[in-house]
C-alpha positions, 0 to 999 in steps of 0.5 A, a space after each residue: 100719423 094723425 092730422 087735423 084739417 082746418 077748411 072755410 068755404 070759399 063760397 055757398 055749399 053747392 051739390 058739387 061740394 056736398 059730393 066731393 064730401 060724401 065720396 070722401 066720407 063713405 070712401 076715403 082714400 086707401 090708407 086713410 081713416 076719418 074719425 071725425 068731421 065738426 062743423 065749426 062755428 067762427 074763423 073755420 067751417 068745418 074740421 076732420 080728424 083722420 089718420 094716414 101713414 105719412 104726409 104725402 097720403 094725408 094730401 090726398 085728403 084735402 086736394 078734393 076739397 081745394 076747389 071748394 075751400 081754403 084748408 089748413 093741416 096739422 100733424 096731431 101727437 097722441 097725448 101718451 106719444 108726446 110725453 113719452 118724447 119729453 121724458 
């Protein structure tokens, strides 16, 4: 499954937060996979774009960066997957 995490800082980017992100960059949890991280501009900071085999692994993601910022995650479909679903 795929899932797209929308974040906004709850504060000033600090060594703690810049930890978390790398840790979680250079080793995500098992099971996941990150293909992106954007650095946004407006009502959100960043957003990552990663794959985990259900929703439960894709919690872990985000629970490290709840200290540091508001988050909001959605389940992505494939484009293909998706009209396949309508047809």
């Amino acid at each position: 499954m795929f899932f797209v995490t929308l974040a906004k800082m709850r504060g000033k980017m600090t060594p703690a937060f810049r930890e978390v992100t790398q840790k979680a960059l250079k080793s995500p949890p098992p099971g996941l996979k990150i293909h992106n991280v954007f650095w946004t501009l407006g009502q959100y900071d960043f957003v990552i774009i990663y794959e985990a085999p259900d929703e439960r692994e894709a919690m872990k993601m985000a629970i490290p960066w709840g200290e540091f910022c508001e988050t909001r995650t959605m389940v992505a479909i494939p484009n293909e997957e998706a009209q396949k679903m309508l047809k």
